[in-house]
C-alpha positions in Angstrom: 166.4 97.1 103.4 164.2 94.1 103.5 165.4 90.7 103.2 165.5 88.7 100.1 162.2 86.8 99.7 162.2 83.0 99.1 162.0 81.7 95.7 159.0 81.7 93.9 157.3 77.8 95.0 160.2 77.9 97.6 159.3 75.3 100.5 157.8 77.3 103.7 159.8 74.2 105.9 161.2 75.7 108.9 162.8 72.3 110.0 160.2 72.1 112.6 158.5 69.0 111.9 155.6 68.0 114.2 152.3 67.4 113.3 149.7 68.8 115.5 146.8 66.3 116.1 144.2 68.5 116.2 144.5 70.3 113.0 146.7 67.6 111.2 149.2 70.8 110.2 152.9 70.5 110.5 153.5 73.0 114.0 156.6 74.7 111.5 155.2 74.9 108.2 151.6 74.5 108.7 151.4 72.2 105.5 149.5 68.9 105.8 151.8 65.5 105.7 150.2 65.3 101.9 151.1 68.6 101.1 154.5 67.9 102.3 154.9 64.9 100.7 153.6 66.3 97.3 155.1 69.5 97.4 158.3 68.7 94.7 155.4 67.0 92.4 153.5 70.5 92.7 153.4 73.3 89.7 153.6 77.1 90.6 150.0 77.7 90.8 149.1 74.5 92.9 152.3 75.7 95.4 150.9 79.3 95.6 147.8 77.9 96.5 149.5 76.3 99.4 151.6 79.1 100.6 148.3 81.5 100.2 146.5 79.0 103.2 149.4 79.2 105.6 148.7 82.6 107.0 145.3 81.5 107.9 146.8 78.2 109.5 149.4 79.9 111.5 146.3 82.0 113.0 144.4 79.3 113.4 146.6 77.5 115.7 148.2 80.6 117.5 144.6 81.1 118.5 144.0 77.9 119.2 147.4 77.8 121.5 145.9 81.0 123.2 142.7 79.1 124.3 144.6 76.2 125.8 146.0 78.3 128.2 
């Protein structure tokens, strides 16, 4: 059985806040500190939006994490 998925506009916090300085993208959620700090202000669509780019980030800096070593 899979497990239940978030809420619909649910936060993607993790409770692992640090920004990395290279992309500018919190190293938990991948959101940008204006994201963050707009996210309750957000409607649906504008959070989807967000939660649609996170995949993308979270390759991003795994690859990016890869290449450092």
């Amino acid at each position: 059985m899979n497990a239940p998925s978030a809420p619909r506009g649910a936060s993607p916090c993790v409770n692992i806040c640090r920004m990395d300085p290279v992309s500018g993208w919190c190293e938990g959620c991948q959101r940008t500190l204006d994201e963050i700090a707009a996210w309750s202000l957000l409607d649906d669509d504008e959070r989807e939006a967000v939660l649609r780019s996170l995949d993308g980030r979270r390759a991003a800096l795994a690859s990016a994490a890869r290449h450092k070593v």
